[in-house]
Residue frames as qw, qx, qy, qz and C-alpha x, y, z in Angstrom:
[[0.406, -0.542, -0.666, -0.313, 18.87, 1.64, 8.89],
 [0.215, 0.447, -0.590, 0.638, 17.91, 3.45, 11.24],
 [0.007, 0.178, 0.942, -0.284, 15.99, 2.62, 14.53],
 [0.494, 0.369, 0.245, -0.748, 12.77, 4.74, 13.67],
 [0.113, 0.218, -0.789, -0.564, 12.74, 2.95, 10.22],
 [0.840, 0.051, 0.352, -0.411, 9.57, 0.76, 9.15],
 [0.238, -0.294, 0.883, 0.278, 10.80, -2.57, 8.06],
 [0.678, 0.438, -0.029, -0.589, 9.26, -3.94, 5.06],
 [0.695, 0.137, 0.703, -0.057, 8.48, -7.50, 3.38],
 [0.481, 0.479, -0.321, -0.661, 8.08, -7.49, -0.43],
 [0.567, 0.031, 0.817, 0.103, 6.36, -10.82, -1.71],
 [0.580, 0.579, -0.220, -0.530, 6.11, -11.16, -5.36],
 [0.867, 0.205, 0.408, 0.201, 6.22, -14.80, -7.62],
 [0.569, 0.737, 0.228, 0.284, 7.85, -12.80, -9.76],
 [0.719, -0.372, -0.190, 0.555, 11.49, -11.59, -8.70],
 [0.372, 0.160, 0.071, 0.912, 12.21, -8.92, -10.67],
 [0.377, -0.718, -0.367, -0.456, 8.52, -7.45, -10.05],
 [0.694, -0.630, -0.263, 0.228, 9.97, -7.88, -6.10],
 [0.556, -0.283, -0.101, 0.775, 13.12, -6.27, -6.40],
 [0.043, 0.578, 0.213, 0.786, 11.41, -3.07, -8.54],
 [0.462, -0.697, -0.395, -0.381, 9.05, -2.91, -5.67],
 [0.593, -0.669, -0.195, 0.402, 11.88, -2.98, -2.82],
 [0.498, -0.102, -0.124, 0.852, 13.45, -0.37, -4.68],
 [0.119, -0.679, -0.250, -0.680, 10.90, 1.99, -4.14],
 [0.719, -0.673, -0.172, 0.034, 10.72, 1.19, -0.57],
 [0.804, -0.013, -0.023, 0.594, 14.21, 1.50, -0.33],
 [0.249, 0.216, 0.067, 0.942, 14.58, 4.96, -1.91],
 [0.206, -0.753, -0.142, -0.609, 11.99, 6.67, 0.74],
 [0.027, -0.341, 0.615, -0.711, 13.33, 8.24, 3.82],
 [0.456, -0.403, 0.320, -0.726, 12.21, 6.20, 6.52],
 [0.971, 0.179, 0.015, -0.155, 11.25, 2.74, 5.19],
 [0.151, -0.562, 0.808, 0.090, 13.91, -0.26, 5.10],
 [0.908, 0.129, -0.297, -0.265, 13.25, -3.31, 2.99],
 [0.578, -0.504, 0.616, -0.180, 14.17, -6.16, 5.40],
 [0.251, -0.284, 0.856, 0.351, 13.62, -8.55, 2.56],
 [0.625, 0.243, -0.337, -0.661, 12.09, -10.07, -0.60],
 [0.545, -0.004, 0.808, -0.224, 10.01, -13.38, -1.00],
 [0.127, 0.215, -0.760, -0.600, 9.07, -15.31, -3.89],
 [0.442, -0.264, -0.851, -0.101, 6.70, -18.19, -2.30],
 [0.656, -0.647, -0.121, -0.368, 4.17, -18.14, 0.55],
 [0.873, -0.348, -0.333, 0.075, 6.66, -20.18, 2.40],
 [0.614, 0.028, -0.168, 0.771, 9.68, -17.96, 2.51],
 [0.132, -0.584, -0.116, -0.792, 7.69, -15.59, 3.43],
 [0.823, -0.516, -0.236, -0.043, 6.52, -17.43, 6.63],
 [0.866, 0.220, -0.192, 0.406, 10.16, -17.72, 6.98],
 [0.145, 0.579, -0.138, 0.790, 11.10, -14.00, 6.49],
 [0.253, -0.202, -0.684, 0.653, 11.65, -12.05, 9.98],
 [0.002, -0.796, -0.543, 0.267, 8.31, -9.84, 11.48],
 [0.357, 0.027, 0.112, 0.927, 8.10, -6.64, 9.92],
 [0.131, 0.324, 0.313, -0.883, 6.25, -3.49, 10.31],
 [0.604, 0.573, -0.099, -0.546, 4.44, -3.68, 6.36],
 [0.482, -0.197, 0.733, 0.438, 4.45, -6.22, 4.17],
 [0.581, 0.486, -0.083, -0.648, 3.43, -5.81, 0.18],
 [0.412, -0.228, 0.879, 0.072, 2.07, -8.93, -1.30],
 [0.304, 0.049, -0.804, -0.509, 1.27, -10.30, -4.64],
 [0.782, -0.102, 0.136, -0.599, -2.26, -12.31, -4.56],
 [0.875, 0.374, -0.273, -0.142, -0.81, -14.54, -7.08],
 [0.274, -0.719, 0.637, -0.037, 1.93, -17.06, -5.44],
 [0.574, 0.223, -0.756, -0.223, 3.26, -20.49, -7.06],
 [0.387, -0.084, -0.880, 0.262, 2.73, -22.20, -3.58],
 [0.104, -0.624, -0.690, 0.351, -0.59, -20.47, -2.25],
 [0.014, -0.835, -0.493, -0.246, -2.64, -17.33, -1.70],
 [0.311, 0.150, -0.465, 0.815, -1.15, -14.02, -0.78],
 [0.555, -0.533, -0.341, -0.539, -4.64, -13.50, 0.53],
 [0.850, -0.448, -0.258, -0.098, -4.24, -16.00, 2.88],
 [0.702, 0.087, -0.320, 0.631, -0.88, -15.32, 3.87],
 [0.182, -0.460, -0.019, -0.869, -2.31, -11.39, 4.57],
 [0.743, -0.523, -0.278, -0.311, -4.86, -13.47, 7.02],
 [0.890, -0.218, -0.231, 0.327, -2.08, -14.87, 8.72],
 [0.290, 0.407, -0.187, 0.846, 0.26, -11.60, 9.39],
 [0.518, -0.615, -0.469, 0.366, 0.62, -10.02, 12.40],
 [0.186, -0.330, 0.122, 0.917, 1.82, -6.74, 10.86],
 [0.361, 0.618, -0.179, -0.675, 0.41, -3.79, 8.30],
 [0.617, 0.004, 0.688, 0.382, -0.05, -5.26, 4.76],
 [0.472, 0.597, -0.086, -0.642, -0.61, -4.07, 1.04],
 [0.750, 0.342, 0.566, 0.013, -2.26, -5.85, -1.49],
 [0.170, 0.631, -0.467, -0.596, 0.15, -5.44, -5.20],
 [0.467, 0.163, 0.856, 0.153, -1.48, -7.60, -7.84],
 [0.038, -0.155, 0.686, 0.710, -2.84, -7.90, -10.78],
 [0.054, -0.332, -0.942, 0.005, -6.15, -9.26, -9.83],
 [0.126, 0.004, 0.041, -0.991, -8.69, -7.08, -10.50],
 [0.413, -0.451, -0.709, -0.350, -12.02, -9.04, -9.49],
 [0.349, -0.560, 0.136, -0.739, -14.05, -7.62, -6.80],
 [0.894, -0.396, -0.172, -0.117, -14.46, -10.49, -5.15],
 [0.718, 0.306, -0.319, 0.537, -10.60, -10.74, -5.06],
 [0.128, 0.502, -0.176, 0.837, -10.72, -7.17, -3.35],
 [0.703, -0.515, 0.043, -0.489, -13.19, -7.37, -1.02],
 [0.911, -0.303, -0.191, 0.204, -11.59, -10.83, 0.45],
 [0.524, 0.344, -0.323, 0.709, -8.17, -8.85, 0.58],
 [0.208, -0.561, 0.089, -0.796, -9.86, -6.53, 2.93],
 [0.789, -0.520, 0.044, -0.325, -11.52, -8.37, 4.89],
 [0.888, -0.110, -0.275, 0.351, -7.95, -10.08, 5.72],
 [0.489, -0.772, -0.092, 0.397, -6.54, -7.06, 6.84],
 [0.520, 0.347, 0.271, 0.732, -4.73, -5.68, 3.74],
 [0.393, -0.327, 0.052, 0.858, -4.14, -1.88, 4.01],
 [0.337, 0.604, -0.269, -0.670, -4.72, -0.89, 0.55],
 [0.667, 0.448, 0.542, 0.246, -5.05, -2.77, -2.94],
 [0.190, 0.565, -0.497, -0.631, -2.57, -1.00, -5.64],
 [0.800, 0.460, 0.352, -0.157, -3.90, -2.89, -9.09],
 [0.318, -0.281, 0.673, 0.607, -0.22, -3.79, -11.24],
 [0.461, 0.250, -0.157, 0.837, 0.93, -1.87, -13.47],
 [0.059, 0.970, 0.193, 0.137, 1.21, 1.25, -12.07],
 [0.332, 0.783, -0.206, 0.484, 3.28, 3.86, -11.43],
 [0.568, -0.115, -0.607, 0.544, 6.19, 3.92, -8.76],
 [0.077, -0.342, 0.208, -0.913, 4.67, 7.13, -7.73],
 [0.476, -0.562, -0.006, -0.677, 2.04, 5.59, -6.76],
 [0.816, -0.217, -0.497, 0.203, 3.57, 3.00, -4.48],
 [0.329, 0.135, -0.313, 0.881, 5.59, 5.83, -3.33],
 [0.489, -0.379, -0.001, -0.785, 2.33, 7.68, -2.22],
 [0.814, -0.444, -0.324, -0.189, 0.54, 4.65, -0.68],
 [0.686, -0.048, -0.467, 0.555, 4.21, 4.47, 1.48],
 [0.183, 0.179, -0.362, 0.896, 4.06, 7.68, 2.40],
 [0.753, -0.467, -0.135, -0.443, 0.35, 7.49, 3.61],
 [0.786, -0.152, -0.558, 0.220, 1.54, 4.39, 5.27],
 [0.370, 0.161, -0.350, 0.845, 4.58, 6.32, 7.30],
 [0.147, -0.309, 0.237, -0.909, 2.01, 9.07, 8.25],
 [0.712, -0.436, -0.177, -0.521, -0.87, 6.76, 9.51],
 [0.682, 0.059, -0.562, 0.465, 1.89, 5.27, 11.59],
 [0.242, 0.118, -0.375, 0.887, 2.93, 8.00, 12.93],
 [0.535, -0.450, -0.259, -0.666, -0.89, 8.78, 14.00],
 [0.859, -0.290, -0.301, -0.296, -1.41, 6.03, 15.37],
 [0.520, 0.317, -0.489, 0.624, 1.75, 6.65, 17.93],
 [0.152, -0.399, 0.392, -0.815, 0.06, 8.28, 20.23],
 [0.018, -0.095, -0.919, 0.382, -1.15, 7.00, 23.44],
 [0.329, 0.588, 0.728, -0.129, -4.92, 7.87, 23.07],
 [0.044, 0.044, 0.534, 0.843, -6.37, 9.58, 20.16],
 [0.517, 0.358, 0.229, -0.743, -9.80, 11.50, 19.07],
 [0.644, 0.600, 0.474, 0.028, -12.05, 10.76, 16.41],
 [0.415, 0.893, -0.128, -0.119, -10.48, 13.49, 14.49],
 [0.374, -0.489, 0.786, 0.064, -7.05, 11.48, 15.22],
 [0.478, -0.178, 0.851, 0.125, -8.36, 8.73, 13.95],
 [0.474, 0.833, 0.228, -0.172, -10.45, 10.17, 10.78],
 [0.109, 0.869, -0.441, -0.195, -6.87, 11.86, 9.96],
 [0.449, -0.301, 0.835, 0.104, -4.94, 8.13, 10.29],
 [0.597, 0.432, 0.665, -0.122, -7.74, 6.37, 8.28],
 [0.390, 0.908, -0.007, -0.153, -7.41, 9.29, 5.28],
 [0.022, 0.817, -0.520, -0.247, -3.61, 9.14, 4.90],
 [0.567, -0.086, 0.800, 0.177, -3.95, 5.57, 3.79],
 [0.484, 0.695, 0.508, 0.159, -6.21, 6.76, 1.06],
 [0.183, -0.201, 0.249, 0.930, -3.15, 9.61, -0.99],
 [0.413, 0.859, 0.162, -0.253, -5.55, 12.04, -2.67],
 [0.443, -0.002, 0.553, 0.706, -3.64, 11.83, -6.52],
 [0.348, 0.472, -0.008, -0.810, -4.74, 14.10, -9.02],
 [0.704, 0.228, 0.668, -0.076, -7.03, 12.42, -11.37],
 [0.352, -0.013, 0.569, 0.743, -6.14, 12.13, -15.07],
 [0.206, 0.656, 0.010, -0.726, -7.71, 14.85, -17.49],
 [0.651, 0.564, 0.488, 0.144, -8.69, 14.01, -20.91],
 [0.208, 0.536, 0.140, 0.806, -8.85, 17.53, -21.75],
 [0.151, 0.028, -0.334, 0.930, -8.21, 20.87, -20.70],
 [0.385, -0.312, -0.039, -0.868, -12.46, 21.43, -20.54],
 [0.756, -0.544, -0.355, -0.088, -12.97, 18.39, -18.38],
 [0.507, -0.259, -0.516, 0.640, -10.62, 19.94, -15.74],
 [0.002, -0.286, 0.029, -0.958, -12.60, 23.18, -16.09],
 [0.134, 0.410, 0.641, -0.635, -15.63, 23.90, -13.71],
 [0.130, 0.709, 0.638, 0.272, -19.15, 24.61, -15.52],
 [0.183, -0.539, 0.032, -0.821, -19.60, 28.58, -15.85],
 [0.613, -0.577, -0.103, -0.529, -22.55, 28.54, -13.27],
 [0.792, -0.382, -0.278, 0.386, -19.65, 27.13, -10.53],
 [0.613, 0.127, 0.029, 0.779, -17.73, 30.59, -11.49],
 [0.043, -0.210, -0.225, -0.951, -20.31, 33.42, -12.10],
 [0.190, 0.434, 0.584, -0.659, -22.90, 34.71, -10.83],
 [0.041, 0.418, 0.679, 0.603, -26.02, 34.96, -13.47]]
């Protein structure tokens, strides 16, 4: 590990769901998983870390509320997909909101956003364009999926002049 590293949390009810999720964290340059949790309480437990990524769903409470209660970075990795769910995640101070399944790529994107709005937010005073640039690199621009090859095509009258 080394000392620039960001230490990372992974809480998931759901162990093997935790250890997939610290080995993505694991296998990107920069990031150290410091440790997995199962419960709200061993998470309390666990030492401070730069990011944690927490389940909503825990056998002994809310990872909502556990997000309220952090003193670090957090992403929201659940399954819940009610808006009301989302919105309260936010307003506790969650990061992001990845909706399970998905792909490790994109955990691996939302980390490396993570890493680079860090590294923004390093400096001692910042612009608006500073902080416009920080605020974006939480949100990875992914390429969106493509039915077909003519919905990734532009209408003529975006190409040609008429």
């Amino acid at each position: 590990m080394g000392g620039s590293d960001l230490s990372v949390l992974v809480v998931d009810d759901d162990f093997r769901v935790a250890n997939m999720h610290a080995g993505v964290v694991a296998a990107m340059p920069g990031f150290t998983v410091t440790g997995t949790a199962n419960t709200v309480a061993a998470a309390r437990e666990a030492p401070a870390v730069d990011l944690a990524l927490v389940d909503v769903y825990l056998p002994d409470g809310s990872g909502i509320d556990f997000v309220r209660e952090l003193r670090s970075d957090s992403m929201i990795l659940t399954a819940a997909t009610e808006a009301e769910t989302v919105r309260a995640a936010m307003a506790a101070g969650a990061l992001s909101y990845l909706v399970k399944p998905f792909p490790t790529t994109e955990l691996a994107a939302r980390l490396s956003g993570y890493a680079r709005y860090r590294k923004i937010l390093a400096g001692a005073n910042l612009s608006a364009r500073d902080v416009d640039a920080a605020l974006d690199a939480l949100r990875p621009r992914l390429a969106p999926a493509q039915s077909s090859a003519t919905a990734a095509s532009p209408p003529n009258s975006l190409c040609y002049r008429h």
